[in-house]
C-alpha positions as CSV (number, residue, x, y, z in Angstrom):
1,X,-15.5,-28.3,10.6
2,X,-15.5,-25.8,7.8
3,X,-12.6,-23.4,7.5
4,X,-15.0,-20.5,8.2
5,X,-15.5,-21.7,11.7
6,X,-12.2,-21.6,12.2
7,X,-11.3,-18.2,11.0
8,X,-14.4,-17.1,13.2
9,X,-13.1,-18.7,16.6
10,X,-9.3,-17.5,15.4
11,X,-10.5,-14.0,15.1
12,X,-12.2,-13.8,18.4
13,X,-9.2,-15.6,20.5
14,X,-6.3,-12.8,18.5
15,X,-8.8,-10.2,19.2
16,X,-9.2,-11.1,22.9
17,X,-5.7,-11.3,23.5
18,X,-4.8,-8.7,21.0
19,X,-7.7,-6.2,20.8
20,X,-7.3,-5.9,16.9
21,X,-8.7,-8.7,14.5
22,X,-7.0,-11.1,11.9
23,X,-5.8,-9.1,9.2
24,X,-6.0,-10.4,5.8
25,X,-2.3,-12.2,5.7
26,X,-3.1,-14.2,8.9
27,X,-6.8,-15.1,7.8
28,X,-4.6,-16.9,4.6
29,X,-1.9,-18.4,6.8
30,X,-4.9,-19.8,8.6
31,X,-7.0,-21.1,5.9
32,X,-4.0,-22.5,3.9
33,X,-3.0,-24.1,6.9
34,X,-6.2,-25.7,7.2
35,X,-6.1,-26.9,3.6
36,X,-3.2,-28.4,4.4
37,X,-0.6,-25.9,2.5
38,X,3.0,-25.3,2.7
39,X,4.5,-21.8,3.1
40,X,5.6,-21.6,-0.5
41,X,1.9,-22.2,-1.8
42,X,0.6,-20.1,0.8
43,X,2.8,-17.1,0.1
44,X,2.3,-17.3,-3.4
45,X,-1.8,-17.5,-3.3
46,X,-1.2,-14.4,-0.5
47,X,1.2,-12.6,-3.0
48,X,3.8,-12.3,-0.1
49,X,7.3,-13.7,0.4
50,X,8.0,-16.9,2.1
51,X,10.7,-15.7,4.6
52,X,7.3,-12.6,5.6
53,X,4.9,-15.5,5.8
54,X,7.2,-17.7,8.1
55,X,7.4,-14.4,10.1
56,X,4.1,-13.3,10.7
57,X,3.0,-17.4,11.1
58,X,5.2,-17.8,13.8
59,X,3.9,-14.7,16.2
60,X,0.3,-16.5,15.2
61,X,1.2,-19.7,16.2
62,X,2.9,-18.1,19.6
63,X,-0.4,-16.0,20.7
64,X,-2.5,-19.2,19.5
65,X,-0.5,-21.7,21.7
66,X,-0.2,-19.1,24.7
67,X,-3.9,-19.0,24.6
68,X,-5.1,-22.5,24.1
69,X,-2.6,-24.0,26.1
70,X,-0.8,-26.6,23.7
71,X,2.3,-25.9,21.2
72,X,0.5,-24.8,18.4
73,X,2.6,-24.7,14.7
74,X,1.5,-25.1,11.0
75,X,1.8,-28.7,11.5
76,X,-0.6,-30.1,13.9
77,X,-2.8,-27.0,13.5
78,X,-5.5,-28.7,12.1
79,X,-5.2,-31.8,14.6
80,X,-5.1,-29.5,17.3
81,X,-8.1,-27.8,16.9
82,X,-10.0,-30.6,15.9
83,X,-9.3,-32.8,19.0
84,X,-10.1,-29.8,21.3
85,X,-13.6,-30.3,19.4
86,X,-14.4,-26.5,18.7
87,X,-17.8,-25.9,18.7
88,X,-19.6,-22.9,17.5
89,X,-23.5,-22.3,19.2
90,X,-26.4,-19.7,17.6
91,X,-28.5,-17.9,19.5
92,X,-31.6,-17.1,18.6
93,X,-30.1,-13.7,18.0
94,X,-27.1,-14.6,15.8
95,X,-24.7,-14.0,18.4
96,X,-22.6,-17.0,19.3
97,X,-20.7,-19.1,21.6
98,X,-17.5,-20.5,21.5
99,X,-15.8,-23.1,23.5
100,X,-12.3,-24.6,22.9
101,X,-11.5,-26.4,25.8
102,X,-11.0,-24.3,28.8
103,X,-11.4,-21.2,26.0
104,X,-14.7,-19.4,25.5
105,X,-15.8,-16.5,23.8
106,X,-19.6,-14.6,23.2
107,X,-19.8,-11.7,21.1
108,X,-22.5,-9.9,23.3
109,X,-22.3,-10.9,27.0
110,X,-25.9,-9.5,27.1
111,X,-27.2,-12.4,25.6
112,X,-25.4,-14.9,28.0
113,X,-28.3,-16.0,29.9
114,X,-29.3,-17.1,26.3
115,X,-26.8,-19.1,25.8
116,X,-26.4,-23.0,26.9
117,X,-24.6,-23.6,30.1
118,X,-21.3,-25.6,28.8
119,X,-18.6,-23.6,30.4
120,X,-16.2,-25.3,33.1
121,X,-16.3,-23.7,36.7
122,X,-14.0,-20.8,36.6
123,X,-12.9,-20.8,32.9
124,X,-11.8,-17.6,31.4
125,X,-14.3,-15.7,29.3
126,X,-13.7,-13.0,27.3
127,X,-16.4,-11.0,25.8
128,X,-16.2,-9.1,22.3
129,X,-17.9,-5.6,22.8
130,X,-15.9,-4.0,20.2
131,X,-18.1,-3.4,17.3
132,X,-16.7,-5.4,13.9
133,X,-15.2,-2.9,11.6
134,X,-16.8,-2.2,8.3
135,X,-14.5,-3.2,5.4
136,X,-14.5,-3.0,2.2
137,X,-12.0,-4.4,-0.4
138,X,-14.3,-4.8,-3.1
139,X,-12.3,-2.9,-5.4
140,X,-8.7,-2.7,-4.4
141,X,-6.1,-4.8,-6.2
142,X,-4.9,-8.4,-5.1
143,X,-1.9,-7.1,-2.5
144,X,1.6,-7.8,-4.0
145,X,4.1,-8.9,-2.4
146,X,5.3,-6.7,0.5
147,X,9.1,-5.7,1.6
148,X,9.8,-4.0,4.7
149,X,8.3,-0.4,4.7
150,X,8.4,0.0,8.1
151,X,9.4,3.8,8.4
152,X,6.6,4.5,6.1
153,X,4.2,2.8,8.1
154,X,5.1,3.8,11.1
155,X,5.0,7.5,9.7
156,X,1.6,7.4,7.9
157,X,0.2,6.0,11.4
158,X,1.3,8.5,13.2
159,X,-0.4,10.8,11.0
160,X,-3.2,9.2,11.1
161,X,-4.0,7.7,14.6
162,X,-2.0,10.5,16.7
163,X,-2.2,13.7,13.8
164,X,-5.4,13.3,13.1
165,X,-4.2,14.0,9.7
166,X,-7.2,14.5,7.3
167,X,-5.8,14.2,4.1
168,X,-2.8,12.0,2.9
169,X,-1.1,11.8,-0.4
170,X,1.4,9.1,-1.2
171,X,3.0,9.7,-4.4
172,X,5.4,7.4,-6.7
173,X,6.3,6.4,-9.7
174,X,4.5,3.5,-11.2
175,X,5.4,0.5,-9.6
176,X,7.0,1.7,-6.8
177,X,4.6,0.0,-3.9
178,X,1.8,2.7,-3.2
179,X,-0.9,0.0,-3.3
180,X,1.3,-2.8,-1.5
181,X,1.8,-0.2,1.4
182,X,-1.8,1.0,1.7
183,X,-2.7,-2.0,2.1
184,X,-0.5,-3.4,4.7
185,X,-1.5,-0.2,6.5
186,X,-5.5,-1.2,6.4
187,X,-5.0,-4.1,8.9
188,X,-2.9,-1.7,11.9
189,X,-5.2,0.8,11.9
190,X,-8.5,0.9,13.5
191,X,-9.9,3.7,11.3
192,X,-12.3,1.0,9.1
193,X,-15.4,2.1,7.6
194,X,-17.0,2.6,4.1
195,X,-19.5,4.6,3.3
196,X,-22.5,2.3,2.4
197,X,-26.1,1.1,3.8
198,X,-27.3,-2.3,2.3
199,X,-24.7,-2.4,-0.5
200,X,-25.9,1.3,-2.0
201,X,-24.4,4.6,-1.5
202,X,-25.9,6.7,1.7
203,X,-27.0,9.8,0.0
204,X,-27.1,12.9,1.6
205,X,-28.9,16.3,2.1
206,X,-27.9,18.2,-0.9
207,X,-26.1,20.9,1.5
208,X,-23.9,18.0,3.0
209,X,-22.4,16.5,-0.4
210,X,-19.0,17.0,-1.3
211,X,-18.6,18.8,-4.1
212,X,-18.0,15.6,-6.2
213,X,-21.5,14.7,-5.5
214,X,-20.3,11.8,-3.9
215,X,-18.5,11.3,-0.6
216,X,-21.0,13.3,2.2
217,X,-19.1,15.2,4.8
218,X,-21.8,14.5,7.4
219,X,-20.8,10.7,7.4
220,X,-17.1,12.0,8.0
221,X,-17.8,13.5,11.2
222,X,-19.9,10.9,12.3
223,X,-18.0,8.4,11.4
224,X,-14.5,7.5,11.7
225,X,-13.6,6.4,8.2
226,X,-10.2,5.8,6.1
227,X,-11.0,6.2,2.6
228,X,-8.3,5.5,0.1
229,X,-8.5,7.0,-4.0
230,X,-5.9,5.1,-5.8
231,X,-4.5,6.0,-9.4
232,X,-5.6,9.8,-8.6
233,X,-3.3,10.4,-11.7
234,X,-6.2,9.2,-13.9
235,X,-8.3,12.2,-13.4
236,X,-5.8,14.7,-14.4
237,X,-5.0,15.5,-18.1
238,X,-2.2,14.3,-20.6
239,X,-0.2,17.0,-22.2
240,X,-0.7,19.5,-19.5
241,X,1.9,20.4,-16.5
242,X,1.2,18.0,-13.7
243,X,-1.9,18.3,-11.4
244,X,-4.4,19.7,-14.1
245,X,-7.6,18.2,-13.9
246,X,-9.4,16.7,-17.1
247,X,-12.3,18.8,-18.1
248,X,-15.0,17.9,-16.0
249,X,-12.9,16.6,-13.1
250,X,-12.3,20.2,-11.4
251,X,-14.3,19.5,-8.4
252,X,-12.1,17.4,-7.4
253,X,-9.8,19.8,-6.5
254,X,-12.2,22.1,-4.3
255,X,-13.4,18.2,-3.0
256,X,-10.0,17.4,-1.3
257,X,-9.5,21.3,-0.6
258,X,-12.7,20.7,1.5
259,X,-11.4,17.0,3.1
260,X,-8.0,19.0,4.6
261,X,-9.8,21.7,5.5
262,X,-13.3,21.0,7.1
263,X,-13.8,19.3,10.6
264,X,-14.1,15.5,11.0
265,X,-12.6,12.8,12.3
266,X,-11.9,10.6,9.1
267,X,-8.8,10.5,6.7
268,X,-8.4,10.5,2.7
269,X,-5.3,8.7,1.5
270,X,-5.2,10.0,-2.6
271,X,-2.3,7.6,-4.4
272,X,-1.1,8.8,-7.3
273,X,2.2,9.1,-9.5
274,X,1.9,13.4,-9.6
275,X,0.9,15.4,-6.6
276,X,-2.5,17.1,-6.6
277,X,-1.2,20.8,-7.5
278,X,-3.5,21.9,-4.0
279,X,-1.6,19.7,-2.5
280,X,1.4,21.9,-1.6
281,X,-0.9,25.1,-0.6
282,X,-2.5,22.8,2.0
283,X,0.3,20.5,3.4
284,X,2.6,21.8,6.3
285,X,4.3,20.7,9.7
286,X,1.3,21.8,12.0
287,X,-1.5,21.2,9.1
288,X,-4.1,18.0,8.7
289,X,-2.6,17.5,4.5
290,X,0.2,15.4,4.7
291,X,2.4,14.7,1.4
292,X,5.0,11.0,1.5
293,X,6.8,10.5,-1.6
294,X,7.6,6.8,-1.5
295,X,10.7,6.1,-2.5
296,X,13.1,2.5,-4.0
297,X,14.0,-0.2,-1.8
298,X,17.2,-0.3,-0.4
299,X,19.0,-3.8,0.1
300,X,15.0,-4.9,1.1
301,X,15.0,-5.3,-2.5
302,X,17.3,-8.3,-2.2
303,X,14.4,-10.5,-1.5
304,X,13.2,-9.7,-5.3
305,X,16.4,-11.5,-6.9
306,X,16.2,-14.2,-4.5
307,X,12.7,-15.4,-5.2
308,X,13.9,-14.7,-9.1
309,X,16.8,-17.2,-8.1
310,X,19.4,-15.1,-9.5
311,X,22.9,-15.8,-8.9
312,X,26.3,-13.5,-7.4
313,X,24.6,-11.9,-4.7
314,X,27.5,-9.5,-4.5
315,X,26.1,-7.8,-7.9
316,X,22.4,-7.1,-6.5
317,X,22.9,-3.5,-5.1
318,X,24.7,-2.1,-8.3
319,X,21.3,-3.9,-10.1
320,X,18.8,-2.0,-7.2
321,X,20.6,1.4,-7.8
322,X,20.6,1.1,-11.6
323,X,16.8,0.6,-11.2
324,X,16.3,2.9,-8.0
325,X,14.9,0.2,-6.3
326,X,11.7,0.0,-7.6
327,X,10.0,-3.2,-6.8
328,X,8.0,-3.2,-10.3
329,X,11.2,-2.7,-12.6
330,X,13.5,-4.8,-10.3
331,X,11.0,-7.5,-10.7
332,X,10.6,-7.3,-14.4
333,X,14.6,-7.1,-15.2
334,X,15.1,-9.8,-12.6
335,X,12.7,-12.1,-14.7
336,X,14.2,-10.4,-18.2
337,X,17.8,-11.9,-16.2
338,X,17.0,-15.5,-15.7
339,X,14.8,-16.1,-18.5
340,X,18.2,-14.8,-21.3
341,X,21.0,-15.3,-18.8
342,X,20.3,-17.9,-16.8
343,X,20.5,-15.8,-13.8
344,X,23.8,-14.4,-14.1
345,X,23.8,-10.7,-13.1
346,X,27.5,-10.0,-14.1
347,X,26.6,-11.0,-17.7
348,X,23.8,-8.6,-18.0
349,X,25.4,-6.1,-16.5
350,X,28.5,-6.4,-19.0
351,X,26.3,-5.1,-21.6
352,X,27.1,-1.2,-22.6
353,X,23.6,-1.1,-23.2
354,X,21.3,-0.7,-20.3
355,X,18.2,-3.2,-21.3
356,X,14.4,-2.0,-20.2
357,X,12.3,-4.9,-21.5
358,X,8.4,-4.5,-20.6
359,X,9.7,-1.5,-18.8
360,X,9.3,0.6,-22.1
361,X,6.1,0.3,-22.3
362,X,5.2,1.5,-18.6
363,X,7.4,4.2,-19.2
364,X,5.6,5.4,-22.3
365,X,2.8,5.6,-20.6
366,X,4.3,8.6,-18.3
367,X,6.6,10.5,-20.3
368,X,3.0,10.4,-23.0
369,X,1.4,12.4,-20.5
370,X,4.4,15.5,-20.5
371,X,3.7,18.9,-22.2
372,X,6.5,19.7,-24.9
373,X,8.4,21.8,-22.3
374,X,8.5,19.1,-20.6
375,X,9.9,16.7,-23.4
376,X,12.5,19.3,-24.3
377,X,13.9,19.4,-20.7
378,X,14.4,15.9,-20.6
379,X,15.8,15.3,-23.7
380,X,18.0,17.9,-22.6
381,X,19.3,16.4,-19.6
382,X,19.8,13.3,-21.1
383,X,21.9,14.2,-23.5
384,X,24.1,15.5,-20.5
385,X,27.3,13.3,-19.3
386,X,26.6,14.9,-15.8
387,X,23.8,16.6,-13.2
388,X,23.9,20.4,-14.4
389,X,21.9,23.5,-12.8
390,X,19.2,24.6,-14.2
391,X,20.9,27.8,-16.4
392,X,22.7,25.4,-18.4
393,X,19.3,23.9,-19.5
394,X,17.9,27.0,-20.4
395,X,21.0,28.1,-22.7
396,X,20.4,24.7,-24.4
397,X,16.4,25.3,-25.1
398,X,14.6,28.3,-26.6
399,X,12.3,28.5,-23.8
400,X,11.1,31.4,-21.7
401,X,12.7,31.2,-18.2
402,X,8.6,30.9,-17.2
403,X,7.9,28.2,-19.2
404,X,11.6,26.4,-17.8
405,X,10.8,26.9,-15.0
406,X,7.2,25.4,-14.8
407,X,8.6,22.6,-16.9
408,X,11.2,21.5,-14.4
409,X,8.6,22.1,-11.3
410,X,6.3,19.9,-13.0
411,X,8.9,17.3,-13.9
412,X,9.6,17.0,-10.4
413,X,6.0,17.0,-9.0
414,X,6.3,13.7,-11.5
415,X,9.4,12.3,-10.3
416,X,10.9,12.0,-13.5
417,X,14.0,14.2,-12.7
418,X,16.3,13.7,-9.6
419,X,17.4,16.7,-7.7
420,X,21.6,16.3,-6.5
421,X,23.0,19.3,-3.9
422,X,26.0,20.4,-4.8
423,X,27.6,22.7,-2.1
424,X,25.2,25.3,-2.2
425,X,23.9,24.7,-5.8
426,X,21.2,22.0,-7.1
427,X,21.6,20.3,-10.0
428,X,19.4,18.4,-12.0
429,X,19.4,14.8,-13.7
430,X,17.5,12.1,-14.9
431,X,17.2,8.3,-13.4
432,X,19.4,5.8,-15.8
433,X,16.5,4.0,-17.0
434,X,14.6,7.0,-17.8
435,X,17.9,8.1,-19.8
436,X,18.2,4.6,-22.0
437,X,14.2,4.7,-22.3
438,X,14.7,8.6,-24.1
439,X,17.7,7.3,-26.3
440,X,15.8,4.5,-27.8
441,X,13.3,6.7,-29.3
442,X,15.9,8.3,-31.6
């Protein structure tokens, strides 16, 4: 039996039990099961940990063994559904038939008289009239290994299945796990369409485009559809405060103006490391625009180091608060940490010095995209021993309090400064890494 039989009859018994399909991390515990994997391999070819894999396998193996009727587990998986003798008939219509023992399934109970009569007496039979969601992946990213976002998730589908939220940005710095969480998200929700007939774009009537010239609104309204823009950063312009377009990308702006504003019943998900500058005109508690700044892992982040196999376990949260949890960086210094010293975090961290590696060069490619304001404030706060309010920047800089002040706003539409409360008074700061990164280009 080929693997693709298997997935097929796998999807149809978790939807009839479940009423959602496989998602993507099930369809590979399945298939690497089949070709006779371990967890280990088949995390690593999923890019997901072991310990999530073990997790997510064992609630398969439960709703598979409830409905079949034997103790299913990774193990006799294959020997299982082999000796059951699955069988998969065609119709004339390309619907089909499957039985597994005293399990059946058709995916249009219209055509049953169509198909052969190999039931038992009295079997169950469960019918799939849900039509198959319309994905399409063909351009995202290979999904990295996920740690438990589940506040986030549970937030952004909220917005999405019981908001109605229209338009969704999720902003971070690089690295921080945008992509991962989107999509995670994309197999819990039953928003799944794209936007295509045949392969090619559906075009339009010329009144019905969005001002991009691409997406057409009248497909939004008829159709319920989750479209997701990632690295929405790339479309705005280096050397300019955050949120300016690049010549000849302006639309954009009146595009997703139009998304939050017009009625449908689809939702836009923009990821990007700066927010949108319409964003925060269109985004409030009772509006469909919707704004989640993702932030580190907390001790979730743990997982990183011990996949790394990195020793003293009792040093990893002074490591995930020196790089603010970011699953990216943590990942790169944990690898920067066994490869010169041998895992041991206490002898990194005994350094004065706080060492950035590969990070440099990711960083680069943010604090390149800052206007000179922008440079000066940060240079600024680096220099400082301490957070400090914002007049004590301005007497450092000859800056117009106009052009401080956009400079800071902008900074912090980027992420790159950190806000503290004091009392009644907020001071400013930069993240440790961002500090070392700016004192290593003197």
């Amino acid at each position: 039996m080929e693997v693709q039989e298997v997935l097929k009859i796998a999807d149809d018994i978790v939807f009839a039990k479940t009423g959602k399909h496989l998602n993507h991390l099930q369809e590979g515990i399945l298939r690497g099961t089949w070709q006779r994997q371990k967890y280990p391999e088949i995390a690593k070819t999923c890019y997901r940990s072991e310990a999530h894999v073990k997790k997510v396998a064992a609630k398969l193996w439960k709703l598979l063994s409830q409905t079949l009727g034997e103790d299913i587990n990774q193990s006799n998986f294959r020997y299982t559904v082999e000796r059951l003798q699955l069988s998969i008939v065609e119709s004339n219509f390309g619907n089909y038939y499957a039985q597994i023992d005293n399990f059946s399934v058709c995916e249009n109970k219209s055509h049953l008289s169509e198909i052969p009569n190999t039931e038992k007496p009295n079997q169950p039979l469960y019918n799939q009239t849900k039509p198959k969601e319309r994905l399409d992946l063909s351009d995202a990213p290979e999904p990295n290994i996920f740690y438990n976002r589940t506040s986030e998730l549970t937030t952004i589908k909220q917005w999405i299945l019981e908001n109605r939220t229209r338009l969704i940005t999720i902003y971070g710095l690089s690295g921080i796990g945008k992509t991962a969480l989107t999509l995670q998200l994309i197999p819990e929700t039953d928003l799944i369409q794209f936007l295509c007939r045949g392969g090619a774009p559906v075009p339009a009537p010329a009144e019905e485009r969005a001002p991009t010239g691409g997406l057409p609104l009248q497909y939004l309204r008829s159709h319920r559809c989750l479209i997701i823009l990632d690295d929405i950063q790339t479309i705005f312009s280096s050397g300019q405060l955050a949120g300016n377009y690049q010549p000849g990308y302006e639309n954009y702006g009146t595009f997703f103006k139009q998304i939050a504003e017009s009625s449908h019943n689809s939702c836009l998900i923009l990821l990007s490391w700066e927010k949108p500058r319409e964003i925060a005109a269109l985004e409030g508690e009772n509006r469909p625009c919707k704004s989640l700044q993702l932030k580190g892992l907390g001790p979730e982040a743990q997982e990183i180091f011990r996949e790394k196999g990195l020793a003293e376990p009792e040093k990893w949260s002074e490591l995930i608060d020196l790089y603010r949890g970011n699953p990216l960086w943590l990942n790169i210094i944990a690898t920067l940490i066994q490869d010169l010293f041998g895992g041991s975090v206490s002898e990194f961290l005994s350094y004065d010095t706080l060492f950035l590696g590969d990070l440099e060069s990711l960083l680069e490619q943010q604090c390149d995209r800052l206007t000179e304001p922008e440079k000066q404030v940060i240079s600024s706060l680096a220099s400082e021993a301490a957070p400090v309010e914002i007049s004590k920047i301005s007497a450092h800089l000859e800056l117009s309090p106009s052009a401080l002040l956009q400079a800071v706003q902008s900074l912090g539409r980027r992420l790159l400064i950190e806000k503290v409360k004091q009392g009644q008074k907020t001071l400013f700061t930069l993240q440790p890494v961002l500090i070392e990164y700016l004192k290593n280009q003197h």
